[in-house]
PDB file of N, CA, C and O in Angstrom:
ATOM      1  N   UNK A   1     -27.308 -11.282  38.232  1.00  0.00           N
ATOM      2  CA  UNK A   1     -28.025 -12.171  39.107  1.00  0.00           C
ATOM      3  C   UNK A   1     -29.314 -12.666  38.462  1.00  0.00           C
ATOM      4  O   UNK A   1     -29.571 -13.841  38.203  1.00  0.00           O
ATOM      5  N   UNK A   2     -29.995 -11.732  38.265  1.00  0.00           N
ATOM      6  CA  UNK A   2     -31.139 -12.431  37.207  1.00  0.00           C
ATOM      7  C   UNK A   2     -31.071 -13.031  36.084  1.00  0.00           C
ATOM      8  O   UNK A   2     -32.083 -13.554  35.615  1.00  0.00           O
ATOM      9  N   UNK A   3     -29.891 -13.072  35.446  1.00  0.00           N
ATOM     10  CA  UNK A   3     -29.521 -14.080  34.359  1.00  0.00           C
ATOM     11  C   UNK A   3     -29.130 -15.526  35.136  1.00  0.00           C
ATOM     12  O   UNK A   3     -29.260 -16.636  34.621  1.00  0.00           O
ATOM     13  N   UNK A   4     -28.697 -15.298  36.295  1.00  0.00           N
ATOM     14  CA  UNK A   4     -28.325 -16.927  37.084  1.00  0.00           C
ATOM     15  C   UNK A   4     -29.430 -17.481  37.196  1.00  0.00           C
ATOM     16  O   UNK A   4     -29.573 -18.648  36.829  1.00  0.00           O
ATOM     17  N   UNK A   5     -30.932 -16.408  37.986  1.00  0.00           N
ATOM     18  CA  UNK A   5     -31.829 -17.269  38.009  1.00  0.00           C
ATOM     19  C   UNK A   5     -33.000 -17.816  36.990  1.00  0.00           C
ATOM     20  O   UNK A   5     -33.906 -18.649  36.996  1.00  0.00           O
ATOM     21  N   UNK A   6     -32.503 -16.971  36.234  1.00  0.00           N
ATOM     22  CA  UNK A   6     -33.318 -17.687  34.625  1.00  0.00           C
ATOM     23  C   UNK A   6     -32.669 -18.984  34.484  1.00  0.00           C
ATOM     24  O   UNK A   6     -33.374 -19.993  34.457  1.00  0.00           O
ATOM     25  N   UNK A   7     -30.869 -19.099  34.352  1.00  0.00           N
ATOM     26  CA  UNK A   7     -30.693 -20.551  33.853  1.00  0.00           C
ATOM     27  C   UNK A   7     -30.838 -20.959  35.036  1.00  0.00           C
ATOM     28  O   UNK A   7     -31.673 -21.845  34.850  1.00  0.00           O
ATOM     29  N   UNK A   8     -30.597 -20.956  36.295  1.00  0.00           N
ATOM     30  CA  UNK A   8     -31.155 -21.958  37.430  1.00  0.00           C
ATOM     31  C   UNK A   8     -32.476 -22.610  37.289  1.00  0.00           C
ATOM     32  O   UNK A   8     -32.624 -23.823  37.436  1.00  0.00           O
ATOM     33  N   UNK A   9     -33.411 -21.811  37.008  1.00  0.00           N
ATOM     34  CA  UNK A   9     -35.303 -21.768  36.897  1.00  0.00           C
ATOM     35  C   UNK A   9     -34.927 -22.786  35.295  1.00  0.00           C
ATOM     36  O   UNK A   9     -35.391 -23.917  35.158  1.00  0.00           O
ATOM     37  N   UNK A  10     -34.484 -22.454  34.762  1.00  0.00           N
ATOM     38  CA  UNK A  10     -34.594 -22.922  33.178  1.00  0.00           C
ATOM     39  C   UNK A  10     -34.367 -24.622  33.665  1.00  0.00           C
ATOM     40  O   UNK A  10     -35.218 -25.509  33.595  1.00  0.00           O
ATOM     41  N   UNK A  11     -33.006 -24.739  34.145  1.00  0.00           N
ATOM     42  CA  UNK A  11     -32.381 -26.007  34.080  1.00  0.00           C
ATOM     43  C   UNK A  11     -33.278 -26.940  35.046  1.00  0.00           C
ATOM     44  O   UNK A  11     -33.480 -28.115  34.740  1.00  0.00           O
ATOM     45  N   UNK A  12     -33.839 -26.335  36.295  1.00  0.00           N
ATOM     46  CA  UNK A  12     -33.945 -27.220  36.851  1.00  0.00           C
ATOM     47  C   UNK A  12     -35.517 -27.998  36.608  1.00  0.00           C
ATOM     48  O   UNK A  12     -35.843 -29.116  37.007  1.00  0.00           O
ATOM     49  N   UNK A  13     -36.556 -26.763  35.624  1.00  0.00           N
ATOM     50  CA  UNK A  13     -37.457 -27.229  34.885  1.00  0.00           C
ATOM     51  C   UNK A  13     -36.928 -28.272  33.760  1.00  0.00           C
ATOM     52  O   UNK A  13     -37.752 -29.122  33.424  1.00  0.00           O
ATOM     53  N   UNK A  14     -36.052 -28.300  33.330  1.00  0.00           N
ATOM     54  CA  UNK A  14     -35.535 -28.808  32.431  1.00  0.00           C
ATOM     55  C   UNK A  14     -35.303 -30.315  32.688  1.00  0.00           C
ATOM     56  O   UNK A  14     -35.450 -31.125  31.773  1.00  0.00           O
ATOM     57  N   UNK A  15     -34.899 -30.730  34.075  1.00  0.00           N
ATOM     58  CA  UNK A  15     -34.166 -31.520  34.589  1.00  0.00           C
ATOM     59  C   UNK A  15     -35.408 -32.244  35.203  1.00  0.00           C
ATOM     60  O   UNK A  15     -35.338 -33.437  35.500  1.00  0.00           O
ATOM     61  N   UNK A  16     -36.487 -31.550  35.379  1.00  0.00           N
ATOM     62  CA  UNK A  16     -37.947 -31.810  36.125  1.00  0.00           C
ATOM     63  C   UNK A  16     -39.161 -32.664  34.664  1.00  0.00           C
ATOM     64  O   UNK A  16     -39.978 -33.572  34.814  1.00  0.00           O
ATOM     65  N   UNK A  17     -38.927 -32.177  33.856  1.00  0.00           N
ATOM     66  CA  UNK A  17     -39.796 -32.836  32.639  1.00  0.00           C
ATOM     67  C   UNK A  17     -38.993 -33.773  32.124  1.00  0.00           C
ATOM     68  O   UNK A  17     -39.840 -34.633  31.884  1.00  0.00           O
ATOM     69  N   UNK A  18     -37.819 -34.303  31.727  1.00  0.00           N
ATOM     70  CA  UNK A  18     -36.765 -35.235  31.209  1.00  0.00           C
ATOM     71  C   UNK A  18     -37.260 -36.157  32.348  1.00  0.00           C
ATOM     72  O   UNK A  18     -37.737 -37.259  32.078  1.00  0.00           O
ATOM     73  N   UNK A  19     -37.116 -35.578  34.007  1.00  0.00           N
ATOM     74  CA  UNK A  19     -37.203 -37.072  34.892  1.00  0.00           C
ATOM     75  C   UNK A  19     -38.910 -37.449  34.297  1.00  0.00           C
ATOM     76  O   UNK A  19     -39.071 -38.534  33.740  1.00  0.00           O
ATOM     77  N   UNK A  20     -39.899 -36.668  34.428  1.00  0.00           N
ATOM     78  CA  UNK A  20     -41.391 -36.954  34.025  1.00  0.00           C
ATOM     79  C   UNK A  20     -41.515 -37.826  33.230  1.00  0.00           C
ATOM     80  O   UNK A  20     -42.178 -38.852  33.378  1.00  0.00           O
ATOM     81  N   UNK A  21     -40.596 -37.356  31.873  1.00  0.00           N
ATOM     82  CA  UNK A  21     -40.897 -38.239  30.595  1.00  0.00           C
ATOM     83  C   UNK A  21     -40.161 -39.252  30.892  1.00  0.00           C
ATOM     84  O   UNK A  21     -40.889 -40.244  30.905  1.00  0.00           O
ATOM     85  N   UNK A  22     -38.769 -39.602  31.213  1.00  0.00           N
ATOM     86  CA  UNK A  22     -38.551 -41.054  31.549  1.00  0.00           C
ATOM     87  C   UNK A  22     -39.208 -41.561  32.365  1.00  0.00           C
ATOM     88  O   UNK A  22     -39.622 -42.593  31.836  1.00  0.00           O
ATOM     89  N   UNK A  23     -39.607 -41.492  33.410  1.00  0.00           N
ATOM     90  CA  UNK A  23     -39.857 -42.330  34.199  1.00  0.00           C
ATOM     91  C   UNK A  23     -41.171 -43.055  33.672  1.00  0.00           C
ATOM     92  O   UNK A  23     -41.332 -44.275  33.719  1.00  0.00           O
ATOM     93  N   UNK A  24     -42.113 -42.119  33.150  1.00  0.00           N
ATOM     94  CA  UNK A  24     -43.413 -42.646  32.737  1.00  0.00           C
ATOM     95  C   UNK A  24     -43.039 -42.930  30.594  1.00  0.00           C
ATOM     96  O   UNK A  24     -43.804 -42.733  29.650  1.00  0.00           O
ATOM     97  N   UNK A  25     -42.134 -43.243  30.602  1.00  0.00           N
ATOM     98  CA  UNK A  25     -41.572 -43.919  29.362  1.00  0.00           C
ATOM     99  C   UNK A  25     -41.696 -45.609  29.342  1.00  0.00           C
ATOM    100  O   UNK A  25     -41.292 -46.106  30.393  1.00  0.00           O
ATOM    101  N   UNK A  26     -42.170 -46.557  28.362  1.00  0.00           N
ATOM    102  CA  UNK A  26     -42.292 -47.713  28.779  1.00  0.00           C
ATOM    103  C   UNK A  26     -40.685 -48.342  28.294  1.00  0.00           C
ATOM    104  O   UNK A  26     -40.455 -48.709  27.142  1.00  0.00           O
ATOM    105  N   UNK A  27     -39.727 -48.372  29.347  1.00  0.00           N
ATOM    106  CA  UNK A  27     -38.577 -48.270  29.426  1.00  0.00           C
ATOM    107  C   UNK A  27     -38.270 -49.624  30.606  1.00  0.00           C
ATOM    108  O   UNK A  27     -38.979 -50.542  31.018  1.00  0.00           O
ATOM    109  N   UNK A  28     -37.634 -49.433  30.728  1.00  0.00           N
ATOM    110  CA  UNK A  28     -36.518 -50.875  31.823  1.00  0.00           C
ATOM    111  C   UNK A  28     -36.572 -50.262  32.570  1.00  0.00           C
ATOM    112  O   UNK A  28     -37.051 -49.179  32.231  1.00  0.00           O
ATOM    113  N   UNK A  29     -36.293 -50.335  33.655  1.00  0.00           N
ATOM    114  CA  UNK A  29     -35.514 -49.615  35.236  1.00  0.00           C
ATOM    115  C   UNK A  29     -34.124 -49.516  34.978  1.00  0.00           C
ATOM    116  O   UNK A  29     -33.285 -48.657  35.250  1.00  0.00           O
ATOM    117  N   UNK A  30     -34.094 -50.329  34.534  1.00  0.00           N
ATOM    118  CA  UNK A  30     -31.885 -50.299  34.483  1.00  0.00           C
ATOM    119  C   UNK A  30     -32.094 -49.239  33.428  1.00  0.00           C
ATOM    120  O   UNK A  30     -31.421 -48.232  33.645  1.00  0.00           O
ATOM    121  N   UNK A  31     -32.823 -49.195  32.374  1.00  0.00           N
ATOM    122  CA  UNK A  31     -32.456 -48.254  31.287  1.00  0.00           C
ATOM    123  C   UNK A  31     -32.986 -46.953  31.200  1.00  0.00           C
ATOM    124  O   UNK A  31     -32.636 -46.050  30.440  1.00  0.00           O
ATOM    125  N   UNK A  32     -33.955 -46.952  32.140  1.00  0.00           N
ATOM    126  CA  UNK A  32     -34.351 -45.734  32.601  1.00  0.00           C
ATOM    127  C   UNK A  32     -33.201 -44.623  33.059  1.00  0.00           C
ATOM    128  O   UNK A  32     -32.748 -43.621  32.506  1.00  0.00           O
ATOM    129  N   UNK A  33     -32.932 -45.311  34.398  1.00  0.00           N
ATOM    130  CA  UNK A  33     -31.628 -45.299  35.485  1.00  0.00           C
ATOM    131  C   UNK A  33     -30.597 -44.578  34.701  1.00  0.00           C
ATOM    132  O   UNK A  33     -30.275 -43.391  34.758  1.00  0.00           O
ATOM    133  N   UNK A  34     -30.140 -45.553  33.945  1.00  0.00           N
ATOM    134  CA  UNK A  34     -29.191 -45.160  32.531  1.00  0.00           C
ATOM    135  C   UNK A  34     -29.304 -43.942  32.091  1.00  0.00           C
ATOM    136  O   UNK A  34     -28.455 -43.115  32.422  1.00  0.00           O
ATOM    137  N   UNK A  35     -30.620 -43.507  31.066  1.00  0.00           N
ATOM    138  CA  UNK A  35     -30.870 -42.582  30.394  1.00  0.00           C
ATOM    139  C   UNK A  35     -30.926 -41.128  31.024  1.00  0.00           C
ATOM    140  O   UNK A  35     -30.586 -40.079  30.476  1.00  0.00           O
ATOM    141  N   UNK A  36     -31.356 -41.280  32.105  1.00  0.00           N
ATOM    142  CA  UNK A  36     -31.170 -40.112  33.283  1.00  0.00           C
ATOM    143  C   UNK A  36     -30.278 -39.418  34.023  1.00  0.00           C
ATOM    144  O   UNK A  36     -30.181 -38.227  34.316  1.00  0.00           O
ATOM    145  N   UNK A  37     -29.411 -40.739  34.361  1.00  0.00           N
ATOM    146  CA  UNK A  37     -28.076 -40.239  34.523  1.00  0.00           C
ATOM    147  C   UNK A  37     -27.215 -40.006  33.738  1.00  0.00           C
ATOM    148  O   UNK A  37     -26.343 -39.303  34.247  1.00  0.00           O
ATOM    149  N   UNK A  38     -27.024 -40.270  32.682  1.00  0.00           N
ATOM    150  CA  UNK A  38     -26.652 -39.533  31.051  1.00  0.00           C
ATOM    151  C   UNK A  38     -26.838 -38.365  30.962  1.00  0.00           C
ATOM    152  O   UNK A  38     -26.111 -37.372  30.991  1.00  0.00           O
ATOM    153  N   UNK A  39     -28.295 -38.617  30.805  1.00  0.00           N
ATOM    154  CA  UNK A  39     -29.076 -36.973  30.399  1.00  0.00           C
ATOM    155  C   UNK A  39     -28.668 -36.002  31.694  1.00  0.00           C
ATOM    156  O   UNK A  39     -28.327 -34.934  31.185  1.00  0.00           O
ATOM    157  N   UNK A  40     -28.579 -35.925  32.812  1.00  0.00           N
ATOM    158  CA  UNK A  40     -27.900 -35.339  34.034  1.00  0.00           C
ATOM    159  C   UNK A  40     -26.642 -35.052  33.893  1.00  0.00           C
ATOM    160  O   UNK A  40     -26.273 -33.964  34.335  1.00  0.00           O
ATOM    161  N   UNK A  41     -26.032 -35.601  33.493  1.00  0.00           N
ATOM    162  CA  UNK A  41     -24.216 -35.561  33.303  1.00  0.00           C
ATOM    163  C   UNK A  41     -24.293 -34.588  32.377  1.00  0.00           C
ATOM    164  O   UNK A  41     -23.873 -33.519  32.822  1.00  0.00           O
ATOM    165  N   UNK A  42     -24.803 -34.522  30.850  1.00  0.00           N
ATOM    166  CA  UNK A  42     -24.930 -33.855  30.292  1.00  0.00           C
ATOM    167  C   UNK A  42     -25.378 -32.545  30.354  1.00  0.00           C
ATOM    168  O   UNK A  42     -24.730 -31.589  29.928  1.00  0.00           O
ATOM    169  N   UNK A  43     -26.944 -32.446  31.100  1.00  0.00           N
ATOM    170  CA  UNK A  43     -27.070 -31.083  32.034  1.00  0.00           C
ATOM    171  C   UNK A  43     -26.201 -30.877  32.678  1.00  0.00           C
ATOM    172  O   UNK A  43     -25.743 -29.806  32.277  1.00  0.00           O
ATOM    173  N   UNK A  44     -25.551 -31.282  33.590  1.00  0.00           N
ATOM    174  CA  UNK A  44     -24.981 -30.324  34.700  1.00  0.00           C
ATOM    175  C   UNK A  44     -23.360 -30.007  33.801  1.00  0.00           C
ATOM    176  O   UNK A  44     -22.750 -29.048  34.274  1.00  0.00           O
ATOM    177  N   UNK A  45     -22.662 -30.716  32.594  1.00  0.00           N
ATOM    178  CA  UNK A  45     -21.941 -30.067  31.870  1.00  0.00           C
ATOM    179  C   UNK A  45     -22.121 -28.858  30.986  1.00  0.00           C
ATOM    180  O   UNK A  45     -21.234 -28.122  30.554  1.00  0.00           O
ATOM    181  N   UNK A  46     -23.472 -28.779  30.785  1.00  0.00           N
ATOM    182  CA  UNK A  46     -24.077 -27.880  29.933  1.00  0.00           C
ATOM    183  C   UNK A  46     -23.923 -26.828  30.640  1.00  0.00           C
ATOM    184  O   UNK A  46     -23.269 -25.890  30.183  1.00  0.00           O
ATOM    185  N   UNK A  47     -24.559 -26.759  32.046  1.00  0.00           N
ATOM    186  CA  UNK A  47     -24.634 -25.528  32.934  1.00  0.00           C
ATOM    187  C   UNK A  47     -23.225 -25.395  33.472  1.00  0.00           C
ATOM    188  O   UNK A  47     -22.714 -24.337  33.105  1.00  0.00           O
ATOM    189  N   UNK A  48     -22.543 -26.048  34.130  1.00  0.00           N
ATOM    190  CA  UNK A  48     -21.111 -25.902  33.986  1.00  0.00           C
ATOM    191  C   UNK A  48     -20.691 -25.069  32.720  1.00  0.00           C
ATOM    192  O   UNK A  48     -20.527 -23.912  33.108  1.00  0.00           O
ATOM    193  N   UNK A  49     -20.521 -25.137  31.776  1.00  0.00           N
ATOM    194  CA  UNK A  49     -20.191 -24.327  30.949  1.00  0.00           C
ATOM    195  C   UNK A  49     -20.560 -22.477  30.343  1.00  0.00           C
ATOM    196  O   UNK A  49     -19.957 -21.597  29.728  1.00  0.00           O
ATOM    197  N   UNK A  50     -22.261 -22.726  31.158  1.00  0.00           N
ATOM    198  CA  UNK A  50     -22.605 -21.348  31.383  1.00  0.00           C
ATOM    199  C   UNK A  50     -22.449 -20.615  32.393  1.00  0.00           C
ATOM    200  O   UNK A  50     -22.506 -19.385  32.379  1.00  0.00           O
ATOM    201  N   UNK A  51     -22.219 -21.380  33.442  1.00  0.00           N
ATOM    202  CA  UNK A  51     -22.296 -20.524  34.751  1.00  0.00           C
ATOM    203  C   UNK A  51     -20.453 -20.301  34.432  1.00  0.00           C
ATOM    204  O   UNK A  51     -19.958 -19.252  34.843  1.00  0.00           O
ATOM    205  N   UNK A  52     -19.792 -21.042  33.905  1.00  0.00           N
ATOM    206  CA  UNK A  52     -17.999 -20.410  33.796  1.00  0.00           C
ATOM    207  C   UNK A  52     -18.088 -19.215  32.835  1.00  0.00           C
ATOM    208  O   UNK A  52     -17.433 -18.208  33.105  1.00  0.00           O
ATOM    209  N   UNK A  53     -18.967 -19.261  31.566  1.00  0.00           N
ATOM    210  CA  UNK A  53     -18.859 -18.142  30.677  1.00  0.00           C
ATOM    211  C   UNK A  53     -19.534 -16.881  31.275  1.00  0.00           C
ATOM    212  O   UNK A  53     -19.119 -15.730  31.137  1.00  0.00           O
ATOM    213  N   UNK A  54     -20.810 -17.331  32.066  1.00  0.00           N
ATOM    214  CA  UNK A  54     -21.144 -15.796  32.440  1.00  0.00           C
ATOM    215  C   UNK A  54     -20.461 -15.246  33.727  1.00  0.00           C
ATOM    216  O   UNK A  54     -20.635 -14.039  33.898  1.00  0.00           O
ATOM    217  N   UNK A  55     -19.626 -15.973  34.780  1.00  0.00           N
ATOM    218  CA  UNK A  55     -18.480 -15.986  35.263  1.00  0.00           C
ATOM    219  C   UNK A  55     -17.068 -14.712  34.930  1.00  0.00           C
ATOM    220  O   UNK A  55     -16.587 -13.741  35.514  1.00  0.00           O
ATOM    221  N   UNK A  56     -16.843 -15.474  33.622  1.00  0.00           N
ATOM    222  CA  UNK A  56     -15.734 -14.738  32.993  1.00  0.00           C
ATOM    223  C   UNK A  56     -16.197 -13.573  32.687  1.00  0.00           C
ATOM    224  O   UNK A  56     -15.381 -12.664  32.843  1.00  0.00           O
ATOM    225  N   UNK A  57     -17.755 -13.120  32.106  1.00  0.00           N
ATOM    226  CA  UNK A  57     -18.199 -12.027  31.203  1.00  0.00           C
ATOM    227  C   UNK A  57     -18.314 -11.182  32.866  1.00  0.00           C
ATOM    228  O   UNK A  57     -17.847 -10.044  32.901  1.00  0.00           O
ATOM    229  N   UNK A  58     -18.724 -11.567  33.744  1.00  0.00           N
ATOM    230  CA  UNK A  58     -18.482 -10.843  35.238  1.00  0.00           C
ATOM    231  C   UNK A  58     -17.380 -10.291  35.983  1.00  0.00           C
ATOM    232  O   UNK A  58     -17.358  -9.389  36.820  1.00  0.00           O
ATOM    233  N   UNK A  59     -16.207 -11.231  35.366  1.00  0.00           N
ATOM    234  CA  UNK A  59     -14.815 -10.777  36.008  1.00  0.00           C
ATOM    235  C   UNK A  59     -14.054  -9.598  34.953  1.00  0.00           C
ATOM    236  O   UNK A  59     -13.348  -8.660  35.324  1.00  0.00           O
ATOM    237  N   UNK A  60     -14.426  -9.953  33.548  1.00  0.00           N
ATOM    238  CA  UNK A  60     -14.239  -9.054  32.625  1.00  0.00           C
ATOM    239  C   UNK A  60     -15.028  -7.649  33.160  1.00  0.00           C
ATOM    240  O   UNK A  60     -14.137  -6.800  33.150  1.00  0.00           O
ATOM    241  N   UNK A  61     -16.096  -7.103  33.553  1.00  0.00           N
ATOM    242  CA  UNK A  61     -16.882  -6.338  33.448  1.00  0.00           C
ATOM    243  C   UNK A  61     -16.735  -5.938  34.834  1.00  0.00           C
ATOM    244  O   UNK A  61     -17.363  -4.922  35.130  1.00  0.00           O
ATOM    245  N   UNK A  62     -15.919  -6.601  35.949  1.00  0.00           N
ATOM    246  CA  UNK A  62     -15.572  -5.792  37.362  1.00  0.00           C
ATOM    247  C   UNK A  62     -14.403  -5.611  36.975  1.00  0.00           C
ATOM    248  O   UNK A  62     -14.095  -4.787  37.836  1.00  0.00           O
ATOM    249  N   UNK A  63     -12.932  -5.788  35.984  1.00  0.00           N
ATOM    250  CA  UNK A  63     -11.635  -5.546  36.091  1.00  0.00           C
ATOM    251  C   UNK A  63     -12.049  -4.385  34.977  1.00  0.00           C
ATOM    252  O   UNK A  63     -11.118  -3.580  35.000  1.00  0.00           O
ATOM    253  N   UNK A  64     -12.818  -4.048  34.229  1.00  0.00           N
ATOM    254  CA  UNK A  64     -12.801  -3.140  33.546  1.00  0.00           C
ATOM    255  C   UNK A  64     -13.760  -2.228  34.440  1.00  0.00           C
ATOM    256  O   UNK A  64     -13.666  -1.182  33.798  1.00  0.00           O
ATOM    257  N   UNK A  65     -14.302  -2.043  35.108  1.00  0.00           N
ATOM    258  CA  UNK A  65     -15.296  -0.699  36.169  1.00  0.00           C
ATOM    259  C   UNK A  65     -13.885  -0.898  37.551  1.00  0.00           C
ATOM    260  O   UNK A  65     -13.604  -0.235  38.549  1.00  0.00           O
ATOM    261  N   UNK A  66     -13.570  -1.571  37.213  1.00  0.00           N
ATOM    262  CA  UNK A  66     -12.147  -1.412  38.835  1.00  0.00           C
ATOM    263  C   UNK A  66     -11.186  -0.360  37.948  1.00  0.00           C
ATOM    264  O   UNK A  66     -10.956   0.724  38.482  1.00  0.00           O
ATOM    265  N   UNK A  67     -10.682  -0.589  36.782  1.00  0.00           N
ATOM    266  CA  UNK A  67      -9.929   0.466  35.976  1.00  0.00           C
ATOM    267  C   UNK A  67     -10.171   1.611  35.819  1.00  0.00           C
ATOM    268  O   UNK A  67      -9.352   2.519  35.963  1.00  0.00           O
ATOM    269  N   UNK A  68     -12.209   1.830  35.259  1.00  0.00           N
ATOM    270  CA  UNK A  68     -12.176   3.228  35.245  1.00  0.00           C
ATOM    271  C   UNK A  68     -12.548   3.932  36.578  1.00  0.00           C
ATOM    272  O   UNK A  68     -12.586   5.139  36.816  1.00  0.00           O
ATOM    273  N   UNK A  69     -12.846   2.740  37.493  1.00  0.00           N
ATOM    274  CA  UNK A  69     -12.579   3.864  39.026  1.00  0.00           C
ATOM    275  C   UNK A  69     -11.253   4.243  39.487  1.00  0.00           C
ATOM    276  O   UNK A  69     -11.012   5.311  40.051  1.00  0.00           O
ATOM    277  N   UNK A  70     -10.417   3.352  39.234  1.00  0.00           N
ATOM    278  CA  UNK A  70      -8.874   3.578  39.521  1.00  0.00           C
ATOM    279  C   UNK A  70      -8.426   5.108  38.619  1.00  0.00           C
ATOM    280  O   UNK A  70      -7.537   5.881  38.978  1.00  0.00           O
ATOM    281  N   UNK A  71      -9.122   5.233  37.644  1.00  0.00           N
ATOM    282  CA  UNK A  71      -8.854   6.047  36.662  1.00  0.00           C
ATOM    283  C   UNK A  71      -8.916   7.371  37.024  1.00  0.00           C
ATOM    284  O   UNK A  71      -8.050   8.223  37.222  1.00  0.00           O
ATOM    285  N   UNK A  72     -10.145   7.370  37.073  1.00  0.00           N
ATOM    286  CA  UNK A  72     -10.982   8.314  37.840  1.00  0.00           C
ATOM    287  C   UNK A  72     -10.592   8.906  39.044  1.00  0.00           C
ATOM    288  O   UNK A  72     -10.770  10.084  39.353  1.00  0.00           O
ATOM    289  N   UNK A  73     -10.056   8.044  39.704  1.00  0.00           N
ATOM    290  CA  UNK A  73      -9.434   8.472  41.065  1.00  0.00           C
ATOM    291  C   UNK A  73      -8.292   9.349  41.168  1.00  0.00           C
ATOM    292  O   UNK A  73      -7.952  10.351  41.798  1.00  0.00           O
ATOM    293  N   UNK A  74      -7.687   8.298  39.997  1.00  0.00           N
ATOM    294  CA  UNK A  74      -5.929   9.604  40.055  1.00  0.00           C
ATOM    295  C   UNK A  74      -6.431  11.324  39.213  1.00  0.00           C
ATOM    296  O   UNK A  74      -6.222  12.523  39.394  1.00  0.00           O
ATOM    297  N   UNK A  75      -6.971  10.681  38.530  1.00  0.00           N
ATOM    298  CA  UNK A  75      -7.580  12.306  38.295  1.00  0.00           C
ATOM    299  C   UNK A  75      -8.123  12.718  38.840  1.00  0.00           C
ATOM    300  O   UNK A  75      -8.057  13.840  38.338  1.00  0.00           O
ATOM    301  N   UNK A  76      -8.821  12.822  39.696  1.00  0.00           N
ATOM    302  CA  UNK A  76      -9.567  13.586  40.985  1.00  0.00           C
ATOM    303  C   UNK A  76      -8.418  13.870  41.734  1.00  0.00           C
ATOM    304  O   UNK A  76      -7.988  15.005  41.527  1.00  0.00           O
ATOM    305  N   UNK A  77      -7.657  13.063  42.700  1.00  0.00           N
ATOM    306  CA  UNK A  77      -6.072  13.717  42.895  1.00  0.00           C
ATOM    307  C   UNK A  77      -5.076  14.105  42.089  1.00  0.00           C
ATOM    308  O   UNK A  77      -4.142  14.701  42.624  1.00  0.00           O
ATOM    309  N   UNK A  78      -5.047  13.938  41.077  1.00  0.00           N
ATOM    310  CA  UNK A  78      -4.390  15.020  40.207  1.00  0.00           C
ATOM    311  C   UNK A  78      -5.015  16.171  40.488  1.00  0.00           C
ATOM    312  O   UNK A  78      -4.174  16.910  40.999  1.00  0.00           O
ATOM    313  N   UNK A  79      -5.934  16.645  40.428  1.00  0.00           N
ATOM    314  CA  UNK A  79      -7.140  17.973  40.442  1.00  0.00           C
ATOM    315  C   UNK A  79      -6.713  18.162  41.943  1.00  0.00           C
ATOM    316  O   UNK A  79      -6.003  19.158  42.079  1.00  0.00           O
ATOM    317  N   UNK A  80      -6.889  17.661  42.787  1.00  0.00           N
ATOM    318  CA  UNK A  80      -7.077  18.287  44.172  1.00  0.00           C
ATOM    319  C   UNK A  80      -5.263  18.684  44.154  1.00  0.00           C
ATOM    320  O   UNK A  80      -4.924  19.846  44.377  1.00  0.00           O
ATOM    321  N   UNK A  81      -4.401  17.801  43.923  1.00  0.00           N
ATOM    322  CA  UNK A  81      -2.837  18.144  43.861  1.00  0.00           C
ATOM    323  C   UNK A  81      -2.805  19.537  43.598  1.00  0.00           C
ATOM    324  O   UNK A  81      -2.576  20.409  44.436  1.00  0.00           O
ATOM    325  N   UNK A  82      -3.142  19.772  41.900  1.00  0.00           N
ATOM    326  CA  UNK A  82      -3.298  20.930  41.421  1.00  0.00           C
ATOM    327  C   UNK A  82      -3.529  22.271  42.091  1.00  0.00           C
ATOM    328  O   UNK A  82      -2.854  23.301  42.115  1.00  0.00           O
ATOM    329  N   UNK A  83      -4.750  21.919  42.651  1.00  0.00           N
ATOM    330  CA  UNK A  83      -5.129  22.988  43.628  1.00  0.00           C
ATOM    331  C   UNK A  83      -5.086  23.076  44.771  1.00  0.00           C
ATOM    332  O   UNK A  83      -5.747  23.925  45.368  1.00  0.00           O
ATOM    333  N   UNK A  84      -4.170  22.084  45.471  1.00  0.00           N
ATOM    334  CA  UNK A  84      -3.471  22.340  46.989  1.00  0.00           C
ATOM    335  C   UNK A  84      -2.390  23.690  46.380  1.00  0.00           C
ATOM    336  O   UNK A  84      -2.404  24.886  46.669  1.00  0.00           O
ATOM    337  N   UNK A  85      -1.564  22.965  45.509  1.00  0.00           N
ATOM    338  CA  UNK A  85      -0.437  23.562  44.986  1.00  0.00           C
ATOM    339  C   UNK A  85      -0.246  25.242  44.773  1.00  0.00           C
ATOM    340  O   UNK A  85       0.813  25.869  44.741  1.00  0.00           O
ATOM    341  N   UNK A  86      -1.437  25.679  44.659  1.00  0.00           N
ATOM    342  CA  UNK A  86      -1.751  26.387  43.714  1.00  0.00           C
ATOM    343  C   UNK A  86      -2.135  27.518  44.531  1.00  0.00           C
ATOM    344  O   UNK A  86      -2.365  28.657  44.124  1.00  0.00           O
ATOM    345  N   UNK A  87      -2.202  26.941  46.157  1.00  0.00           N
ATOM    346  CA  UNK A  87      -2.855  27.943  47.014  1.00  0.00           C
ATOM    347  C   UNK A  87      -1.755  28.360  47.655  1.00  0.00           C
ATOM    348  O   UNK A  87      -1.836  29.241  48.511  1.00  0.00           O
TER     349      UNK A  87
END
């Protein structure tokens, strides 16, 4: 979670100085317009691409702690089996 809100905080500073500098750029309106929504498309593909990778590195890292609890589990009933059995 605190890695989301670093690139959230990151991007949307990011997205906050790009509008600053265009707008006060001695630029067109149409080409302003242009350059922003470019540069936007491009951010929000950029972050698209991190929020899917740290995504995956999340689903990787709950199917592997779901395994060693699953793991864990049958051996703990293995153990209790054992020693129902046993009495």
């Amino acid at each position: 979670m605190k890695a989301l809100r670093i690139i959230t905080s990151l991007t949307i500073g990011l997205a906050a100085g790009l509008a600053a500098g265009y707008l006060t750029a001695p630029r067109s309106g149409r080409k302003t317009r242009k350059m922003l929504s470019t540069e936007m498309d491009n951010q929000m593909k950029s972050l698209e691409k991190n929020m899917n990778h740290k995504l995956s590195d999340a689903k990787k890292e709950y199917d592997k702690q779901l395994h060693k609890l699953a793991d864990s589990s049958k051996a703990a009933l293995h153990r209790v089996k054992e020693m129902a059995s046993s009495n």
